[in-house]
Predicted model as a PDB file, atoms N, CA, C, CB and O in Angstrom, pLDDT in the B-factor column:
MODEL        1                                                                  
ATOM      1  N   UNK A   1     136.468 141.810  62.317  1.00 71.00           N  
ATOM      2  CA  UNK A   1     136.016 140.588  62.944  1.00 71.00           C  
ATOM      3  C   UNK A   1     135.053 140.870  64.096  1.00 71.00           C  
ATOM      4  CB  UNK A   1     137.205 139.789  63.437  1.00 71.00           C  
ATOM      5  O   UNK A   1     133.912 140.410  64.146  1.00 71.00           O  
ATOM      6  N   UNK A   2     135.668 141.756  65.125  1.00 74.00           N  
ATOM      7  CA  UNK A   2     134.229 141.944  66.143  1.00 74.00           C  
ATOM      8  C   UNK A   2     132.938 142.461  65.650  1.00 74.00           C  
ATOM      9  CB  UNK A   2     134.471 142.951  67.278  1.00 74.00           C  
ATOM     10  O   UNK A   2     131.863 142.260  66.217  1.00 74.00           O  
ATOM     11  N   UNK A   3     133.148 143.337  64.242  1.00 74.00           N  
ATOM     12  CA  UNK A   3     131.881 144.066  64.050  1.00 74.00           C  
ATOM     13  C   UNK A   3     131.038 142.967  63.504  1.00 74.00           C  
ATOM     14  CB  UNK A   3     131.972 145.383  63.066  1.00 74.00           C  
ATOM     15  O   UNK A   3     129.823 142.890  63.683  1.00 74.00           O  
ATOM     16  N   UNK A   4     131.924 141.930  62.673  1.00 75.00           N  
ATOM     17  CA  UNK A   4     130.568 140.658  61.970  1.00 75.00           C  
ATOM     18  C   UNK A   4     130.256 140.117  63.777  1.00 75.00           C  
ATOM     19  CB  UNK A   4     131.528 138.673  60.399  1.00 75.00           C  
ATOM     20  O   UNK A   4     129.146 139.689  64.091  1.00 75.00           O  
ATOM     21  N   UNK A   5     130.821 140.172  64.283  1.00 72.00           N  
ATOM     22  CA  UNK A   5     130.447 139.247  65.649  1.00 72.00           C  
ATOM     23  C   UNK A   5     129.333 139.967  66.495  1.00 72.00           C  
ATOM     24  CB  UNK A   5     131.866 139.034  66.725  1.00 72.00           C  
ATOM     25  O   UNK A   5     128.367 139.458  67.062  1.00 72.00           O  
ATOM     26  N   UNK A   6     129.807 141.584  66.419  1.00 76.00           N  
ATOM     27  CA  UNK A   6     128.943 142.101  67.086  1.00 76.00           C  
ATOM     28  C   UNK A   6     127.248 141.797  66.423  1.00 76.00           C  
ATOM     29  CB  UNK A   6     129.450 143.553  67.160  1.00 76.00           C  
ATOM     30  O   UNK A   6     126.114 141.566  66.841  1.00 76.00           O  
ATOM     31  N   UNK A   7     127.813 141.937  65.433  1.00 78.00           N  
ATOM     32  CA  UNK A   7     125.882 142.285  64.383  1.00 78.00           C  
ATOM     33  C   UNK A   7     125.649 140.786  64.431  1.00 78.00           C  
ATOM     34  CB  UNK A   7     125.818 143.097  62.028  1.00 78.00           C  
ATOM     35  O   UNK A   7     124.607 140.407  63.896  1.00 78.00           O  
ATOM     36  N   UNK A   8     126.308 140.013  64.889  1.00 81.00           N  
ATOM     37  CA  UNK A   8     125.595 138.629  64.685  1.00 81.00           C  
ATOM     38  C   UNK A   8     125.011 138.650  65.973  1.00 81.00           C  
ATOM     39  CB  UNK A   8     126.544 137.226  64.353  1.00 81.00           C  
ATOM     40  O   UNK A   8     123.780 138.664  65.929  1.00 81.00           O  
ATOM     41  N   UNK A   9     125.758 138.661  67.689  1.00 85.00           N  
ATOM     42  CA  UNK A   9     125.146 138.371  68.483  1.00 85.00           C  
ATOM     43  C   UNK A   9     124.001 139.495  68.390  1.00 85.00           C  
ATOM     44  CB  UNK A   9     125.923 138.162  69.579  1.00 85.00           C  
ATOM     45  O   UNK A   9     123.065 139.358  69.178  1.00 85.00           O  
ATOM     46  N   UNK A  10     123.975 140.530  67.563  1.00 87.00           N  
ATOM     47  CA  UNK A  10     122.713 141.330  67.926  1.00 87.00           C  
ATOM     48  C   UNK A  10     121.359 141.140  67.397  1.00 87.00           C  
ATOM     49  CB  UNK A  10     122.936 142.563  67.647  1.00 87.00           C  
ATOM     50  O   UNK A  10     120.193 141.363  67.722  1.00 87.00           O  
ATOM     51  N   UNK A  11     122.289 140.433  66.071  1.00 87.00           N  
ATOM     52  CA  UNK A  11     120.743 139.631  64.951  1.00 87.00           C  
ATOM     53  C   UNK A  11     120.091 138.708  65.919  1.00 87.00           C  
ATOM     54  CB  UNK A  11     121.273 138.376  63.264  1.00 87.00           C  
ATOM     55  O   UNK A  11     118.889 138.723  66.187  1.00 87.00           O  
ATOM     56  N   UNK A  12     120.956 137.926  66.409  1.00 88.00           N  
ATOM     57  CA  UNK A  12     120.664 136.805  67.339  1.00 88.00           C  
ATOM     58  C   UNK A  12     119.155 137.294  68.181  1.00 88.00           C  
ATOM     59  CB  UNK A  12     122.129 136.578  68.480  1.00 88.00           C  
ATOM     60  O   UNK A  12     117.991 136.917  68.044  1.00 88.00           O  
ATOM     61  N   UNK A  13     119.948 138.528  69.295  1.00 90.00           N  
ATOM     62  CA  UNK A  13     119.137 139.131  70.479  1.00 90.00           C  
ATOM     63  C   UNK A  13     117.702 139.703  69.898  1.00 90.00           C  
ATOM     64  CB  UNK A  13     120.051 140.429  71.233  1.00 90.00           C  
ATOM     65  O   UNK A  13     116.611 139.651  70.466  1.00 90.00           O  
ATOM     66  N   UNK A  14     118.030 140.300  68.524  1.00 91.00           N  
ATOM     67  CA  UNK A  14     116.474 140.346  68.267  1.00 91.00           C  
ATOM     68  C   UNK A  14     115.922 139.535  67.745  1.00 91.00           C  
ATOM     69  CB  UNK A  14     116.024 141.200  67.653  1.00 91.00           C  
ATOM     70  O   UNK A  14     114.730 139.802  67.595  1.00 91.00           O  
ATOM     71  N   UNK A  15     116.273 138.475  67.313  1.00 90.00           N  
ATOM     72  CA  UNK A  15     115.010 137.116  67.047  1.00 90.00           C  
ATOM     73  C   UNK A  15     114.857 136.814  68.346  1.00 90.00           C  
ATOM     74  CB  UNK A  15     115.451 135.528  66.093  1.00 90.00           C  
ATOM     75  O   UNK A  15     113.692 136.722  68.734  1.00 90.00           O  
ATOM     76  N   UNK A  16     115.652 136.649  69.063  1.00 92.00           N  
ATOM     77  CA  UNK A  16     115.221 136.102  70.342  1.00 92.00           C  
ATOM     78  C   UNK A  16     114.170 136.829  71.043  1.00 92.00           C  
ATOM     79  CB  UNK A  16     116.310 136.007  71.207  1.00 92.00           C  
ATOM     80  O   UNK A  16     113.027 136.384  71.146  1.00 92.00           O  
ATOM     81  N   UNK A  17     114.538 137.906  71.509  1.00 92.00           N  
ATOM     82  CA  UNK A  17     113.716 139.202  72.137  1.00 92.00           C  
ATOM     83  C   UNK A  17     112.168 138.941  71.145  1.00 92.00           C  
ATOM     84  CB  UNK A  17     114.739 141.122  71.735  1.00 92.00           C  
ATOM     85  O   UNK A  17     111.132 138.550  71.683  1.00 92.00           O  
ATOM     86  N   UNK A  18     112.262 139.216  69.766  1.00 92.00           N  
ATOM     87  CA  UNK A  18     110.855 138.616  69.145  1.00 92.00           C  
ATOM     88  C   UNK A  18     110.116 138.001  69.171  1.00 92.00           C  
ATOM     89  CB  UNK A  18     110.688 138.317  68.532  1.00 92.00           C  
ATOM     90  O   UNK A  18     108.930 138.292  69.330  1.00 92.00           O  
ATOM     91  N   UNK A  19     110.727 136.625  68.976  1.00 92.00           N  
ATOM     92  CA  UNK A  19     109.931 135.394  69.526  1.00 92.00           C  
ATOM     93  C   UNK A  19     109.348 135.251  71.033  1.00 92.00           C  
ATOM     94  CB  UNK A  19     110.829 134.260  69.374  1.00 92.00           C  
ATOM     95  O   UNK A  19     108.259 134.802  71.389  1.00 92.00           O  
ATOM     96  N   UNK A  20     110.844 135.983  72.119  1.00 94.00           N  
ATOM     97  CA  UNK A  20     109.826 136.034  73.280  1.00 94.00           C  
ATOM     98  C   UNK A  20     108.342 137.260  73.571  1.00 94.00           C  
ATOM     99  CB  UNK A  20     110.870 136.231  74.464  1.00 94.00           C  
ATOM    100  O   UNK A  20     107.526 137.260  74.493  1.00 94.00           O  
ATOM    101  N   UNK A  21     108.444 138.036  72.578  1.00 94.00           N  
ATOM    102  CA  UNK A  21     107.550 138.853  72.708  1.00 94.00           C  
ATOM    103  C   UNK A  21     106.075 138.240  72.329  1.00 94.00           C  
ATOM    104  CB  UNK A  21     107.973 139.957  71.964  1.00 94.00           C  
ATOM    105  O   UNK A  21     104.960 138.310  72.847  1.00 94.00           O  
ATOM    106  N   UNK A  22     106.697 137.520  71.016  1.00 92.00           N  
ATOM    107  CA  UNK A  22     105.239 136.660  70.562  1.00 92.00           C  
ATOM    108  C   UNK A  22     104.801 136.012  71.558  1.00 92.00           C  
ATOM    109  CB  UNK A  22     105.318 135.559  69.435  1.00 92.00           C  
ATOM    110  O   UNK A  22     103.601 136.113  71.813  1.00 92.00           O  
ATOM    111  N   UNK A  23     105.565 135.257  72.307  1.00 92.00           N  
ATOM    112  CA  UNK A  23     105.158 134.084  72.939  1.00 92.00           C  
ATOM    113  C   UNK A  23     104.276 134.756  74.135  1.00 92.00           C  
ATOM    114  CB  UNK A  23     106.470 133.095  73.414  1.00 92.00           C  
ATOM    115  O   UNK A  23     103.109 134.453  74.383  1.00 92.00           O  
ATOM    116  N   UNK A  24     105.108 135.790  74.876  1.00 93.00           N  
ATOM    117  CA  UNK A  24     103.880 136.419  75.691  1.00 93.00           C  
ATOM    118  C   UNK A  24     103.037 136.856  75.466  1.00 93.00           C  
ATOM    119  CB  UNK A  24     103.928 137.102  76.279  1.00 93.00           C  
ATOM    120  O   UNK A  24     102.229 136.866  76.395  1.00 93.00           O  
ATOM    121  N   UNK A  25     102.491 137.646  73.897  1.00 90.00           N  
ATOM    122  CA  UNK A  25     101.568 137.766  73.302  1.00 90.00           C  
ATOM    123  C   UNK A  25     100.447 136.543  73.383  1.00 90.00           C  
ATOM    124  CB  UNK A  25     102.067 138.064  72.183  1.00 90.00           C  
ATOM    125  O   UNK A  25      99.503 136.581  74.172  1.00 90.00           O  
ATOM    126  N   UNK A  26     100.625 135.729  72.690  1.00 91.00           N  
ATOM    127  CA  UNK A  26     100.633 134.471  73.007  1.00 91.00           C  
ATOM    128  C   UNK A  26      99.841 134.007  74.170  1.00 91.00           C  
ATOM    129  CB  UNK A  26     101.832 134.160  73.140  1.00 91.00           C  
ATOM    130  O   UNK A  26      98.847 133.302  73.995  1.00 91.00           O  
ATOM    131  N   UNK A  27     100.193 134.328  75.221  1.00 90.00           N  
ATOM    132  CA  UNK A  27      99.846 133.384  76.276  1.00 90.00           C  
ATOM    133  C   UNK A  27      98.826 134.362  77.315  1.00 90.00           C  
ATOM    134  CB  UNK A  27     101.373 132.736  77.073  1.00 90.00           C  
ATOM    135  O   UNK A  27      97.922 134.044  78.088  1.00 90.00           O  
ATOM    136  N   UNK A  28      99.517 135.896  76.886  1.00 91.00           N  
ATOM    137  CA  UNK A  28      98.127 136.992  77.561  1.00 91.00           C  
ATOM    138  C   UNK A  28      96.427 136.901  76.952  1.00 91.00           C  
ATOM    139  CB  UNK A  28      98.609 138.827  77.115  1.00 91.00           C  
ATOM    140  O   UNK A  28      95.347 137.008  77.533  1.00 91.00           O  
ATOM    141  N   UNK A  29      96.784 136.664  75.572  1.00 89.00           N  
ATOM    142  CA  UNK A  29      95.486 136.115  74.929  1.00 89.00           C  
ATOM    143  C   UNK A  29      95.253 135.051  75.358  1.00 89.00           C  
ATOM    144  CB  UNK A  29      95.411 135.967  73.601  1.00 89.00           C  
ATOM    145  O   UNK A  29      94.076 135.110  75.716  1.00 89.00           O  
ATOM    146  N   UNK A  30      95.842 133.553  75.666  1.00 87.00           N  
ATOM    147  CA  UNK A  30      95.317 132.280  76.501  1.00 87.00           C  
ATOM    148  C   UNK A  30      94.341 132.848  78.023  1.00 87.00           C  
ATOM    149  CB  UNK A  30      96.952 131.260  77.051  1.00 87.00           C  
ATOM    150  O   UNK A  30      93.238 132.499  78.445  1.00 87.00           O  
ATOM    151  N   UNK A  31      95.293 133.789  78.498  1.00 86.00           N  
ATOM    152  CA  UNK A  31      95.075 133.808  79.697  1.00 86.00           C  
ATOM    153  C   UNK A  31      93.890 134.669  79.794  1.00 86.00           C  
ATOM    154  CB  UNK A  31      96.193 134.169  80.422  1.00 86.00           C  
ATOM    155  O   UNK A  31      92.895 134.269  80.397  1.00 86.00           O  
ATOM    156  N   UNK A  32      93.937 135.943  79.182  1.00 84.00           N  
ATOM    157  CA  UNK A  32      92.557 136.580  78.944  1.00 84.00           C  
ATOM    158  C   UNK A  32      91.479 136.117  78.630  1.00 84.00           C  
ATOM    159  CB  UNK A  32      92.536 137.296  78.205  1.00 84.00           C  
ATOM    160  O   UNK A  32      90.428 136.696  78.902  1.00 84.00           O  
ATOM    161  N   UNK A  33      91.536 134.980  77.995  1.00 80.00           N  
ATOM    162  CA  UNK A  33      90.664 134.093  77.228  1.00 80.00           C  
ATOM    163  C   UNK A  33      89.706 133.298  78.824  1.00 80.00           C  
ATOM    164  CB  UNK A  33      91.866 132.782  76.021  1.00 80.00           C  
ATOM    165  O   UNK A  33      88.492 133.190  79.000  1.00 80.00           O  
ATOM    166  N   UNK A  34      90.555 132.989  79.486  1.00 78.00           N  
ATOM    167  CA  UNK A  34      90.553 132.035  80.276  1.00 78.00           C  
ATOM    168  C   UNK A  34      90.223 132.860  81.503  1.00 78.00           C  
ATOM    169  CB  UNK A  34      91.792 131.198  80.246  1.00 78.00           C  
ATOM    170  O   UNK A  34      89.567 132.176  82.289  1.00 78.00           O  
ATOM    171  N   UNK A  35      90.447 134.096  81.949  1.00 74.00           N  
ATOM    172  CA  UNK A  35      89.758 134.526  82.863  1.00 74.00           C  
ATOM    173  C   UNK A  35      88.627 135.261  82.609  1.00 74.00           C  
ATOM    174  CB  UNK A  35      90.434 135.078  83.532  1.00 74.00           C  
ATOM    175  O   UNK A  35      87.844 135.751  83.423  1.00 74.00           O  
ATOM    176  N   UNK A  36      88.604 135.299  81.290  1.00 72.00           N  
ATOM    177  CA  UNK A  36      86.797 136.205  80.953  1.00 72.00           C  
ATOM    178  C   UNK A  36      85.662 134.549  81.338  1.00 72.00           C  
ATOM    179  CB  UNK A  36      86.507 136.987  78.212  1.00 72.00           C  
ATOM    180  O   UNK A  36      84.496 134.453  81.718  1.00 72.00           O  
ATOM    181  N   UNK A  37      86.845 133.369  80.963  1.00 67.00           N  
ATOM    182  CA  UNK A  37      85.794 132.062  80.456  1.00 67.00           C  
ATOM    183  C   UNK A  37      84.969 131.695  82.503  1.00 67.00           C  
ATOM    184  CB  UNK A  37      87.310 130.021  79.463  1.00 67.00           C  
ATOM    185  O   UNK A  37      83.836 131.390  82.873  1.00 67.00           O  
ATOM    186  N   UNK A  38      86.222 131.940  83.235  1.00 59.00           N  
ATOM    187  CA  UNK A  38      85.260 131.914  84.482  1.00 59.00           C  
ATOM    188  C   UNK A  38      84.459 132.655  85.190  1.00 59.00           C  
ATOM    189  CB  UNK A  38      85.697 131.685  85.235  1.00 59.00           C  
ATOM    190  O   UNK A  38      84.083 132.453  86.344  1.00 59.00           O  
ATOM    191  N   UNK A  39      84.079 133.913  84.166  1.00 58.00           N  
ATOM    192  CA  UNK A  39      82.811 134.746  84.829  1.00 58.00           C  
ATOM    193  C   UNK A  39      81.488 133.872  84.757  1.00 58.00           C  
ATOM    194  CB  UNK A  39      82.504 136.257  83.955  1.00 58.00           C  
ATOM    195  O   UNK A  39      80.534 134.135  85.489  1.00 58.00           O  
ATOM    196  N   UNK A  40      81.462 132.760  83.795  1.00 65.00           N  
ATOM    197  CA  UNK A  40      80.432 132.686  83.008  1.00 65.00           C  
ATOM    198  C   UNK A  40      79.184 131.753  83.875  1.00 65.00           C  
ATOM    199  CB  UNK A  40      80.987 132.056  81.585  1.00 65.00           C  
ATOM    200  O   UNK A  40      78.001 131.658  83.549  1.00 65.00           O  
ATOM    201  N   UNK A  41      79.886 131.100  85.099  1.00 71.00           N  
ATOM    202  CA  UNK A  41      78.732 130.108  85.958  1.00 71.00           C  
ATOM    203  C   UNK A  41      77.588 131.057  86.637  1.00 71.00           C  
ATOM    204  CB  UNK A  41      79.563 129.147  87.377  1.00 71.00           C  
ATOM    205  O   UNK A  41      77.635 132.286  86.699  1.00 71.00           O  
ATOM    206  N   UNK A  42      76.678 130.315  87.072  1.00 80.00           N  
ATOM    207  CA  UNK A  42      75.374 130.732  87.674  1.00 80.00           C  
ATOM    208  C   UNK A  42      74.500 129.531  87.814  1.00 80.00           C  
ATOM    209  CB  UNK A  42      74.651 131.818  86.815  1.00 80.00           C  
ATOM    210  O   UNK A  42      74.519 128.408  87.310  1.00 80.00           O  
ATOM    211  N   UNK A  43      73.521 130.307  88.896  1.00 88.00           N  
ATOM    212  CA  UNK A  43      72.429 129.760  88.288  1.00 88.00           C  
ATOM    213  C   UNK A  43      71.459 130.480  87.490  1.00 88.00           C  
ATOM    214  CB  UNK A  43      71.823 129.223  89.142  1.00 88.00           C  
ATOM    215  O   UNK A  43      71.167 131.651  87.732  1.00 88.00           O  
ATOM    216  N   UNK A  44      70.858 129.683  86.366  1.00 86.00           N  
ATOM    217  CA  UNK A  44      69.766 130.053  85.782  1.00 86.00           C  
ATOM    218  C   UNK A  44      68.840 130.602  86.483  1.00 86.00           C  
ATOM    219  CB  UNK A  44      69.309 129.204  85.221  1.00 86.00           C  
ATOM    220  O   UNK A  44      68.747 130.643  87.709  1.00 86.00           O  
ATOM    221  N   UNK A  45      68.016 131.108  85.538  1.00 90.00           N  
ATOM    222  CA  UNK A  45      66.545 131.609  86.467  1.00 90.00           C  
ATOM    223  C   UNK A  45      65.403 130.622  86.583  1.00 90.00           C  
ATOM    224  CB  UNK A  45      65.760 132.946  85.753  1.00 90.00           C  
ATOM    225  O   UNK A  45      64.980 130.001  85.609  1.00 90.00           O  
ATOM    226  N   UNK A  46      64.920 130.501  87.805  1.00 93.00           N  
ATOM    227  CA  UNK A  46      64.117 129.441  88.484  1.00 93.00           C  
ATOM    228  C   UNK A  46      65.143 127.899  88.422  1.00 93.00           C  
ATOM    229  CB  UNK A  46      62.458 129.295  87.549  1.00 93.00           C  
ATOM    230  O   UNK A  46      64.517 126.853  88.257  1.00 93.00           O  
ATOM    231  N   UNK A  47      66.233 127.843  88.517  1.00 93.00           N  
ATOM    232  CA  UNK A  47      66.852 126.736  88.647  1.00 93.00           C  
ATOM    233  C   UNK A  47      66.941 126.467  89.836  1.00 93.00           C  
ATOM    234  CB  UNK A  47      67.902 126.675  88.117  1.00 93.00           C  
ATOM    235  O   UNK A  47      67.119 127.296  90.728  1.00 93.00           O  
ATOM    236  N   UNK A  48      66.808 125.076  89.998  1.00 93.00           N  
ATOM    237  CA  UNK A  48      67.185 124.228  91.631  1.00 93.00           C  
ATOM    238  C   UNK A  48      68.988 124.770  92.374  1.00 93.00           C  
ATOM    239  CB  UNK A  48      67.306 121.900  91.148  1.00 93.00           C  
ATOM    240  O   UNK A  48      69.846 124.441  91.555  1.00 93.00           O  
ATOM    241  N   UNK A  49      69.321 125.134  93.039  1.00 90.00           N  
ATOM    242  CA  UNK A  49      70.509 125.503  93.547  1.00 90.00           C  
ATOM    243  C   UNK A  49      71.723 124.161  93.163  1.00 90.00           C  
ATOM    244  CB  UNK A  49      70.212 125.812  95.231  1.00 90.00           C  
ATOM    245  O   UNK A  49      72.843 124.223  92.657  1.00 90.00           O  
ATOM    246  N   UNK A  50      70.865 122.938  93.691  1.00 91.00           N  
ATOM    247  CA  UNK A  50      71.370 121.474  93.561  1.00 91.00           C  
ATOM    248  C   UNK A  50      71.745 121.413  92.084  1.00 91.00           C  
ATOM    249  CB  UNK A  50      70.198 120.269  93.983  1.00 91.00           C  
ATOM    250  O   UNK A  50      72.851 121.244  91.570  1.00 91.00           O  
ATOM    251  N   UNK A  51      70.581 121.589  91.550  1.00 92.00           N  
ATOM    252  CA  UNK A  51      70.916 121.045  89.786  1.00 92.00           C  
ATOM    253  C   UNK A  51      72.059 122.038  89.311  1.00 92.00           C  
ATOM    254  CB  UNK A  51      69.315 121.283  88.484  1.00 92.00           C  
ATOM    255  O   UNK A  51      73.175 121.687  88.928  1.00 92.00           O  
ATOM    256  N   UNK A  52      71.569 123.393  89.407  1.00 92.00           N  
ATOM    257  CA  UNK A  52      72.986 124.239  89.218  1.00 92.00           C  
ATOM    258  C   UNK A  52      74.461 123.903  89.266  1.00 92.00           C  
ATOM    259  CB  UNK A  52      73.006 125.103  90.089  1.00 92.00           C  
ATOM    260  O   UNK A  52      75.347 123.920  88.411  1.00 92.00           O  
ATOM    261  N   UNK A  53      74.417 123.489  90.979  1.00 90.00           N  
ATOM    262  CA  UNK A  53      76.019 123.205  91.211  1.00 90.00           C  
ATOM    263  C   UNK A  53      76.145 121.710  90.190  1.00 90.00           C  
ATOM    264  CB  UNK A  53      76.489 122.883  93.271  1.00 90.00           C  
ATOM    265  O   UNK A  53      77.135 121.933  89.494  1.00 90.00           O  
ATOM    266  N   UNK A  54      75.821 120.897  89.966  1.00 92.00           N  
ATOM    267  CA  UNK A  54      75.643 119.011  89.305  1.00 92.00           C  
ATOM    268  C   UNK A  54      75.969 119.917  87.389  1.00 92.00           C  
ATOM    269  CB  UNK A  54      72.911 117.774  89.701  1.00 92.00           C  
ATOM    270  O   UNK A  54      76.954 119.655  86.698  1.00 92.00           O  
ATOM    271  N   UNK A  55      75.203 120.603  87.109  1.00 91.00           N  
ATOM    272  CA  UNK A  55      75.022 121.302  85.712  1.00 91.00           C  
ATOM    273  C   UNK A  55      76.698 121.903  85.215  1.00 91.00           C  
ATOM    274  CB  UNK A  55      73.726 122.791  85.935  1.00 91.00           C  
ATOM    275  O   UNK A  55      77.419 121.509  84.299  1.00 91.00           O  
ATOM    276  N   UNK A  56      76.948 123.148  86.382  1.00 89.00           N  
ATOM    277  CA  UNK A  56      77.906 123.549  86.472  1.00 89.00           C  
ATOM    278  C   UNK A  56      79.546 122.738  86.701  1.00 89.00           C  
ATOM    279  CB  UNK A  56      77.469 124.257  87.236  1.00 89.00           C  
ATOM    280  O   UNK A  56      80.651 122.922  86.192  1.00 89.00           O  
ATOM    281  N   UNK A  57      79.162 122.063  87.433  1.00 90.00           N  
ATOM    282  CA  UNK A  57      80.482 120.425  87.684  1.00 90.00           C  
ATOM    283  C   UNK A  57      80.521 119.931  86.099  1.00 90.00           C  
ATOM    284  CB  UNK A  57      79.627 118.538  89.026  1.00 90.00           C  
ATOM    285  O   UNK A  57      81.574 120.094  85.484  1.00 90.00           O  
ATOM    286  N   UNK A  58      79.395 119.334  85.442  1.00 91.00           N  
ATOM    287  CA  UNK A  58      79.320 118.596  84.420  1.00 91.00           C  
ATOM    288  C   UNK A  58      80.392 119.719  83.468  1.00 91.00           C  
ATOM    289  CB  UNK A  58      77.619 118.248  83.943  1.00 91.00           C  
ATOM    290  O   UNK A  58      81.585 119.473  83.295  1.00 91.00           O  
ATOM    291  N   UNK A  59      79.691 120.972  82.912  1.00 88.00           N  
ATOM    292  CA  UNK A  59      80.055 122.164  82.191  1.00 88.00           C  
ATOM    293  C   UNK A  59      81.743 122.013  82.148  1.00 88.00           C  
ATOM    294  CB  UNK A  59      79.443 123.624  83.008  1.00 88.00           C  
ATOM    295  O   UNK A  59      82.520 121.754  81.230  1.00 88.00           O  
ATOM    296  N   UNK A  60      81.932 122.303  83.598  1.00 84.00           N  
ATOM    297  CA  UNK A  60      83.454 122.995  83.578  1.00 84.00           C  
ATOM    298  C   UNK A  60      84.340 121.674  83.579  1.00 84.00           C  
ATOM    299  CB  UNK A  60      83.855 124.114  85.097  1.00 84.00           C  
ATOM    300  O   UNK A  60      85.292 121.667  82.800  1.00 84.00           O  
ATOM    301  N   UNK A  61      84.096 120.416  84.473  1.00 89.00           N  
ATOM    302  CA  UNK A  61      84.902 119.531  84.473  1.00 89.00           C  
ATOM    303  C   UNK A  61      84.581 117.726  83.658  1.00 89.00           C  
ATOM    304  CB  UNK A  61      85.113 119.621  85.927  1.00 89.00           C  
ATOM    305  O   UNK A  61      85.097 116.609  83.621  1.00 89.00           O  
ATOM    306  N   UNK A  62      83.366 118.491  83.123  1.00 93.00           N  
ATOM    307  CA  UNK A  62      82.989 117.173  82.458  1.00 93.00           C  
ATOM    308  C   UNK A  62      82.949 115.675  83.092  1.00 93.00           C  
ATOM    309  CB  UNK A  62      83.863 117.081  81.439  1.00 93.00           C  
ATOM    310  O   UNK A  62      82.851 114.518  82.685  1.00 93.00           O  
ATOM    311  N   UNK A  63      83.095 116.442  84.449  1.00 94.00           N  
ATOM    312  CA  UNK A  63      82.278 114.795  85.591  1.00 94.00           C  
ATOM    313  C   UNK A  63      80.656 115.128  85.325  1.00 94.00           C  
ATOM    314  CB  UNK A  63      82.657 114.886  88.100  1.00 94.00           C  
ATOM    315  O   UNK A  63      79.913 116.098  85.169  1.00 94.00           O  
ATOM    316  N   UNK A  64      80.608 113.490  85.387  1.00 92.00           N  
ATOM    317  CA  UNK A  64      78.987 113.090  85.045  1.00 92.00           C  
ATOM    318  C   UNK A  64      78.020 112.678  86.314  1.00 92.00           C  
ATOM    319  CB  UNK A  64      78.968 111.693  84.001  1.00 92.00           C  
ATOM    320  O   UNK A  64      76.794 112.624  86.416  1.00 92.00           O  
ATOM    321  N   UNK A  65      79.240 112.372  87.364  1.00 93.00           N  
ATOM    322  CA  UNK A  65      78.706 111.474  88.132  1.00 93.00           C  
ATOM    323  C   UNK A  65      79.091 112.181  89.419  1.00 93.00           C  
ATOM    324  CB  UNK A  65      79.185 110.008  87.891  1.00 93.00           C  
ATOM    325  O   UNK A  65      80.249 112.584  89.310  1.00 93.00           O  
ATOM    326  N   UNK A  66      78.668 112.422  90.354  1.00 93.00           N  
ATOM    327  CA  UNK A  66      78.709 112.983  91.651  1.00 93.00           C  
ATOM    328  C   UNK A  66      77.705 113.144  92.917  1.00 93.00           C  
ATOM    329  CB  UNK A  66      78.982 114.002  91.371  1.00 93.00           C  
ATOM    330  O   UNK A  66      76.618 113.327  92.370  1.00 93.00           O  
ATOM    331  N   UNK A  67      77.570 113.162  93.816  1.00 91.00           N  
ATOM    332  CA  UNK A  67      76.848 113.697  94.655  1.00 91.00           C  
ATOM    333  C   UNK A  67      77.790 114.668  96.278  1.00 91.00           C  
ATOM    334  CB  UNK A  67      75.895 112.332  94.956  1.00 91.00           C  
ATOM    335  O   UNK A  67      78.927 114.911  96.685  1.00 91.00           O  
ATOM    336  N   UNK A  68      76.472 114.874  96.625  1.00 90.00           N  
ATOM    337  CA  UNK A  68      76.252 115.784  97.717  1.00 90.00           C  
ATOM    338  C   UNK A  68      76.482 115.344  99.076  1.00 90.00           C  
ATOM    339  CB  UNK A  68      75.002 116.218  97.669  1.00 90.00           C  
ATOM    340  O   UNK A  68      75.886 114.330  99.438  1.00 90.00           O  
ATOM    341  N   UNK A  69      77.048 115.783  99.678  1.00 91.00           N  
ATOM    342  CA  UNK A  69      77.688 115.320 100.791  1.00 91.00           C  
ATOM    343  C   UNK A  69      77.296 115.502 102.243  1.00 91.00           C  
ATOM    344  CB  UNK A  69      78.773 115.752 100.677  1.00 91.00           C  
ATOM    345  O   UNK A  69      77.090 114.772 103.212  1.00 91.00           O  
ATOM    346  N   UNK A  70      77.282 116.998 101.924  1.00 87.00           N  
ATOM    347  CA  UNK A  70      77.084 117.411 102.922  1.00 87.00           C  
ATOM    348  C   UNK A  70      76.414 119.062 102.672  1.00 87.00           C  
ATOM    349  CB  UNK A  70      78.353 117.172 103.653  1.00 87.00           C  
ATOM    350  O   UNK A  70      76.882 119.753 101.767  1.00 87.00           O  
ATOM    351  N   UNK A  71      75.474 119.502 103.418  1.00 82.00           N  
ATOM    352  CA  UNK A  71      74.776 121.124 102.836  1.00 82.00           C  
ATOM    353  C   UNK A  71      75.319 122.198 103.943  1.00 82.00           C  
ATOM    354  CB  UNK A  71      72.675 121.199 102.858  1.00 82.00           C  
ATOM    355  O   UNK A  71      74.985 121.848 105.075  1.00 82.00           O  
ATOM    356  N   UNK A  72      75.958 123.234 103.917  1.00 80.00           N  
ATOM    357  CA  UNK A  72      76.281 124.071 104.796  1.00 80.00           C  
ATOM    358  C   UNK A  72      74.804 125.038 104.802  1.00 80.00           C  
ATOM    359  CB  UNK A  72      77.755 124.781 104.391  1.00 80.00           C  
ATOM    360  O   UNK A  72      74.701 126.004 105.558  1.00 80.00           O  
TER     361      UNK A  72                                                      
ENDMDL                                                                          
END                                                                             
């Protein structure tokens, strides 16, 4: 009786242990994905600094509409 019990909670621990392995698999590729994706802003060459940052807003957050406030 303990040995079916034992091999069950152990079948158990490795699906479990598996699935959590996938899942961090999983989510290092999201995340890799996602920190290569914010190297990618700039400005162009000969671009306005202004239009850049308005270009770049639109790009990443898909606001259309904004302005400038204030210029440091």
């Amino acid at each position: 009786m303990w040995v079916k019990l034992y091999k069950r909670i152990t079948s158990e621990a490795e699906s479990l242990l598996h699935d959590l392995e996938d899942n961090l698999n999983s989510w290092e590729k999201k995340l890799t994905a996602y920190a290569q994706q914010q190297r990618e802003g700039g400005i162009d060459e000969n671009e306005d600094p202004r239009n850049a940052a308005f270009r770049e807003l639109r790009e990443e957050t898909g606001v259309t509409s904004a302005e400038i406030v204030t210029e440091i």
